[in-house]
C-alpha positions in Angstrom: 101.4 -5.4 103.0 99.9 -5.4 100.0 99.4 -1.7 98.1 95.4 -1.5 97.1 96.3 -0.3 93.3 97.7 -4.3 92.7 93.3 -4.9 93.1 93.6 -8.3 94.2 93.2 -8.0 98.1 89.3 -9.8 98.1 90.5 -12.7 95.6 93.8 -12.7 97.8 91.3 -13.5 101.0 89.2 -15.6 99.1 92.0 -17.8 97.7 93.6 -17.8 101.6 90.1 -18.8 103.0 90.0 -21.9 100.3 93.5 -23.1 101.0 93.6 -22.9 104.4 90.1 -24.6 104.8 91.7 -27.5 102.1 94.6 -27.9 104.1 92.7 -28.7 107.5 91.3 -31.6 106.1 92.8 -35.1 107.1 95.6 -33.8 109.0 96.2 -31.7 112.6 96.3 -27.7 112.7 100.2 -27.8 112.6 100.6 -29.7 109.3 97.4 -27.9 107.9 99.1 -24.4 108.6 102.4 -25.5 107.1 100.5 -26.4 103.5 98.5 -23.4 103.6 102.2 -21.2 104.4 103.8 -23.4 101.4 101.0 -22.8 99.3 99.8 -19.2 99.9 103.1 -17.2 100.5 104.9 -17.2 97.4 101.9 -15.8 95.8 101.4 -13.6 98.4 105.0 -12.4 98.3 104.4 -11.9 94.6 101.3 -9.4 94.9 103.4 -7.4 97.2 106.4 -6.9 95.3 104.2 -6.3 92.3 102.3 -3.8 94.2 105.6 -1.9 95.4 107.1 -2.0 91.8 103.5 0.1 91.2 103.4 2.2 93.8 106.8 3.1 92.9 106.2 4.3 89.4 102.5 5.8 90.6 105.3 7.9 93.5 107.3 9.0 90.6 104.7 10.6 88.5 103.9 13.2 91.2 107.4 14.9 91.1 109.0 17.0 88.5 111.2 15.0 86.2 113.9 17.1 87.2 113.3 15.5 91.0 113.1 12.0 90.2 115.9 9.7 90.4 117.8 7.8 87.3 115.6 5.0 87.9 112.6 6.2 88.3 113.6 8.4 84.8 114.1 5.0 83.5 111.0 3.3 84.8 108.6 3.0 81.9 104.7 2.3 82.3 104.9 -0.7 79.9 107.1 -2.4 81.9 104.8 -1.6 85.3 101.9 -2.9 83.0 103.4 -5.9 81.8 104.5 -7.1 85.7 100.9 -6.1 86.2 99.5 -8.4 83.4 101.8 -11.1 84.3 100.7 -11.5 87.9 96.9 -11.7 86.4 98.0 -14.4 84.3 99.8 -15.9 87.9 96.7 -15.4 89.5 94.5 -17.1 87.2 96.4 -20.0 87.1 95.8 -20.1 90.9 92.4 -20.1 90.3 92.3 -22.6 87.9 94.2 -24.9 90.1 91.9 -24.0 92.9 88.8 -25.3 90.2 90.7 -28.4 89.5 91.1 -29.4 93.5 87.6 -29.0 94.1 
């Protein structure tokens, strides 16, 4: 499941809704739902890790450093940022392909 602090669940739907209703056309439900799983799951499978890898860091903040583990000592914001940032840039190119296919 994808954490809400990642913000992408709508566009996440939206882009579902489009490539699932792409898929259906010219071929049976089977073959349709196999594109759609090709197509949609990695990126899916992206938000999610992204929005454990925040929820993570957002989990560490509320203890005491003296509490938190050697990772989360180690986890920096930039870093949680910067996986943040690059998943946009993921997600716009998704978009843009979506454009291009319509």
């Amino acid at each position: 499941m994808a954490r809400p602090h990642v913000g992408a669940g709508v566009t996440k739907a939206a882009l579902d809704a489009v490539s699932l209703a792409d898929a259906t056309v010219g071929q049976g439900v089977a073959a349709a739902l196999l594109q759609y799983q090709r197509e949609q799951q990695p990126f899916g499978r992206g938000l999610v890790a992204l929005g454990r890898q925040e929820g993570a860091y957002l989990s560490a903040q509320l203890k005491p450093p003296d509490q938190r583990t050697a990772a989360e000592l180690k986890r920096d914001v930039k870093d949680v940022l910067l996986s943040h940032q690059l998943r946009s840039e993921s997600l716009r190119d998704v978009l843009a392909a979506s454009r291009r296919a319509v």
